[in-house]
C-alpha positions as CSV (number, residue, x, y, z in Angstrom):
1,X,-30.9,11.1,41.2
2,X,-32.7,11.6,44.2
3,X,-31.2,13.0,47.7
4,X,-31.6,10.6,50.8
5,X,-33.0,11.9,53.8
6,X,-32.4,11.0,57.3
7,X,-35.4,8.9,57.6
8,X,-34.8,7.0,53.8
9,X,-31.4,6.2,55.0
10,X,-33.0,4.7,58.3
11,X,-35.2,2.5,55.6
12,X,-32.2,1.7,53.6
13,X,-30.3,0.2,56.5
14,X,-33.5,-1.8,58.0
15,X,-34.0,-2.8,53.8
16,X,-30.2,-4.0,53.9
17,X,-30.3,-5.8,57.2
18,X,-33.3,-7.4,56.0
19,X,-31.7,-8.4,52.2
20,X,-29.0,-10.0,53.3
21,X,-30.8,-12.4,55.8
22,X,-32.7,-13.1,52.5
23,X,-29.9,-13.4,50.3
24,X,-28.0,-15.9,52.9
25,X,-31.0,-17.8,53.4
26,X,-32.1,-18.6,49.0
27,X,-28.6,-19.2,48.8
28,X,-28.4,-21.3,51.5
29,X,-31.7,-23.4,50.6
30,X,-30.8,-23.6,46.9
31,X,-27.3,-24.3,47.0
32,X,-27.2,-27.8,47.7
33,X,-29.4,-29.0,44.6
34,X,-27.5,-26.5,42.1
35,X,-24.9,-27.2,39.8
36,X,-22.0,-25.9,37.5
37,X,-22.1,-23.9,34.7
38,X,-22.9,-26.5,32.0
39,X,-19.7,-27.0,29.6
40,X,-21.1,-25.6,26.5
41,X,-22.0,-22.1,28.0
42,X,-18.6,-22.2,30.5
43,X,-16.7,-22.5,27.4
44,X,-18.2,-19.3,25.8
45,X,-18.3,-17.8,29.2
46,X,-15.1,-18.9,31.1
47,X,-12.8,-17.0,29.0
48,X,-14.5,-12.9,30.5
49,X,-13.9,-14.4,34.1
50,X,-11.2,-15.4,36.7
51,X,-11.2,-19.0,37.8
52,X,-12.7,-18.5,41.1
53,X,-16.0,-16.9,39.8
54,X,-16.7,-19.8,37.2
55,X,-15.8,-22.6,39.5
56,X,-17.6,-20.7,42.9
57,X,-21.3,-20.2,40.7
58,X,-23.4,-22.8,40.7
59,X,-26.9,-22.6,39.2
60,X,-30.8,-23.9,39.9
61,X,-33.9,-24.2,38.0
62,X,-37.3,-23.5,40.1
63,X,-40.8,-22.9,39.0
64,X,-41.1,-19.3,39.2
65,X,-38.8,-16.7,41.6
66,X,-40.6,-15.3,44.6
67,X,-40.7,-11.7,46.0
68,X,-39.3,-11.3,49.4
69,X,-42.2,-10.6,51.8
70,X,-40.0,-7.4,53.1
71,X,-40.6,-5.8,49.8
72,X,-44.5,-5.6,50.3
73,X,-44.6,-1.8,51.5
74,X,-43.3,-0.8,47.7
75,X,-46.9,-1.6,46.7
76,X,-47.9,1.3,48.9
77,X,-45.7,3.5,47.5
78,X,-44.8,5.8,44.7
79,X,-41.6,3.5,43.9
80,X,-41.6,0.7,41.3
81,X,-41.5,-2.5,42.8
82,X,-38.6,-4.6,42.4
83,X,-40.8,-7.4,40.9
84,X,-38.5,-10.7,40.9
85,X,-41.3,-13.3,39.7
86,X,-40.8,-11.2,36.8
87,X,-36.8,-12.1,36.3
88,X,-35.3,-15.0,33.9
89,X,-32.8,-15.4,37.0
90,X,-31.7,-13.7,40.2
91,X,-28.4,-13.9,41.9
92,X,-28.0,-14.9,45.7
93,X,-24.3,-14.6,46.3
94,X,-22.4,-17.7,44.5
95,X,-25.4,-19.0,43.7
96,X,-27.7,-17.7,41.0
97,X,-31.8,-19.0,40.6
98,X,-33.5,-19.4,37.5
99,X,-37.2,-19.2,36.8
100,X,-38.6,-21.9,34.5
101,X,-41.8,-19.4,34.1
102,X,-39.2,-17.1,31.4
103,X,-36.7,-19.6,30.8
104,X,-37.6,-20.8,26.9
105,X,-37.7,-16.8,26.1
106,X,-34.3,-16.0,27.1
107,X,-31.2,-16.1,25.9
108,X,-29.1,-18.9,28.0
109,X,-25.8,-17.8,27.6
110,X,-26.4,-13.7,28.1
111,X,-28.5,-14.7,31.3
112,X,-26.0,-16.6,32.7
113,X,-22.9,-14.2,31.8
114,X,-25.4,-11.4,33.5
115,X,-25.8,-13.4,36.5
116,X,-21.9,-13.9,36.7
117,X,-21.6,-10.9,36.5
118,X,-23.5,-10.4,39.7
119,X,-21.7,-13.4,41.2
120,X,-18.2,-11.1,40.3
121,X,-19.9,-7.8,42.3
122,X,-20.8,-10.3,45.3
123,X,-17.5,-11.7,45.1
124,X,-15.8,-7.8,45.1
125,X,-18.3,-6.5,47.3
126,X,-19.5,-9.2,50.1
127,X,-22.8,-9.9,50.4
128,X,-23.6,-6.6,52.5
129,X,-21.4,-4.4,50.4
130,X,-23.5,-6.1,47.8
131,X,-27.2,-5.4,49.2
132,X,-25.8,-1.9,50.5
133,X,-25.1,-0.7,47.2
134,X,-28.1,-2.2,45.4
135,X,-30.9,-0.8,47.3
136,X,-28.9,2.4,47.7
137,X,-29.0,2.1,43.8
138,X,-32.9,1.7,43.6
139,X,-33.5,4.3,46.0
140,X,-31.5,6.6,45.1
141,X,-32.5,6.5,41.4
142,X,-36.4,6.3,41.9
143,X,-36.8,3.0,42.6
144,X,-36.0,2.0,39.1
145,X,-34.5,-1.3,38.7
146,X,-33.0,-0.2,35.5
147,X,-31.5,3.1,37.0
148,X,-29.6,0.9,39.7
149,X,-25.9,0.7,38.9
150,X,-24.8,-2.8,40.1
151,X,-27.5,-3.6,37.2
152,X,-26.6,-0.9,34.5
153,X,-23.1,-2.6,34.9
154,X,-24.6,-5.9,34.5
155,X,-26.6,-5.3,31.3
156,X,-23.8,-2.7,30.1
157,X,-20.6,-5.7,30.3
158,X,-23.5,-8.4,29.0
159,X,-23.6,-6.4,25.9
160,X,-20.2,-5.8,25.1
161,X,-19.9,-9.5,25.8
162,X,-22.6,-10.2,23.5
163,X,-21.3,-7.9,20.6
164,X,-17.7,-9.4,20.9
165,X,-17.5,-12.7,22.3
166,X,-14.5,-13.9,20.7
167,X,-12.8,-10.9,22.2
168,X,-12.4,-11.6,25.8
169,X,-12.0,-8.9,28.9
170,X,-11.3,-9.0,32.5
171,X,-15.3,-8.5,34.3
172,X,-13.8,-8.5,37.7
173,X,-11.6,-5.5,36.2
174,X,-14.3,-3.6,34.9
175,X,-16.1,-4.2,37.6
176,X,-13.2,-3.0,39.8
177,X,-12.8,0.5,37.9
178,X,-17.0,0.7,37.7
179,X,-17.1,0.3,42.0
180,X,-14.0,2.9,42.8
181,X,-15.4,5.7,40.3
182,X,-18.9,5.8,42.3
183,X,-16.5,5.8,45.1
């Protein structure tokens, strides 16, 4: 793990400010034309979450995911870009985005329990607690995507989900006990 400077943590906060404008506003855009978790997957899915996370998400299908323009100094960096028209689906709040370009080569019902599961962190977090901790994450760890922890947790409770999904367990728990022992 890497030590934050001064002058990174100035970056991190002007990187956060900027996230969350960009998270409100794809949420806010996409929202309106997305809709429920299909039955077939809620009834797989349903059972690892409280009400309020199945009932709040609500999902879209677009051509491909687009990069934030903010993110364009990574290219000029040492850091790996967080490339999102490279993602099956991205989470914006309650709302979660997915990209027809890698749709037919995923696997439907882990994507969307992944992207619950970020639903889950926005809903424990807010959406500034949310961006705070993420980019901290990928900063912090190298600018790795798979090094930051929001998404470690992610792909960690998608795999117990997808090695036992007949045995259900509390996500917003886990993620409770994940956030207060990085606390």
């Amino acid at each position: 793990m890497f030590r934050i400077s001064h002058r990174a943590t100035a970056l991190i906060d002007d990187l956060v400010e900027k996230a969350v404008e960009w998270v409100d506003s794809q949420r806010d855009a996409h929202r309106a034309s997305a809709f429920p978790l299909p039955e077939p997957e809620r009834t797989l899915i349903a059972p690892f979450f409280t009400g309020k996370t199945v009932s709040q998400v609500r999902f879209r299908h677009i051509p491909e995911i687009e990069n934030p323009a903010f993110l364009g100094f990574v290219e000029d960096s040492d850091g790996r870009p967080l490339d999102f028209s490279q993602m099956a689906g991205i989470t914006f709040n309650d709302t979660v985005v997915l990209s027809d370009a890698y749709f037919e080569e995923t696997d439907l019902v882990s994507l969307l329990f992944h992207e619950c599961v970020h639903v889950a962190q926005y809903q424990q977090l807010g959406v500034e607690g949310f961006m705070r901790s993420y980019v901290e994450g990928w900063v912090s760890n190298g600018m790795d995507y798979f090094a930051i922890p929001l998404e470690r947790d992610a792909y960690d409770l998608e795999r117990q989900f997808r090695a036992a999904p007949n045995r259900p367990f509390s996500v917003e728990g886990a993620i409770a006990l994940r956030l207060k022992s990085r606390a």
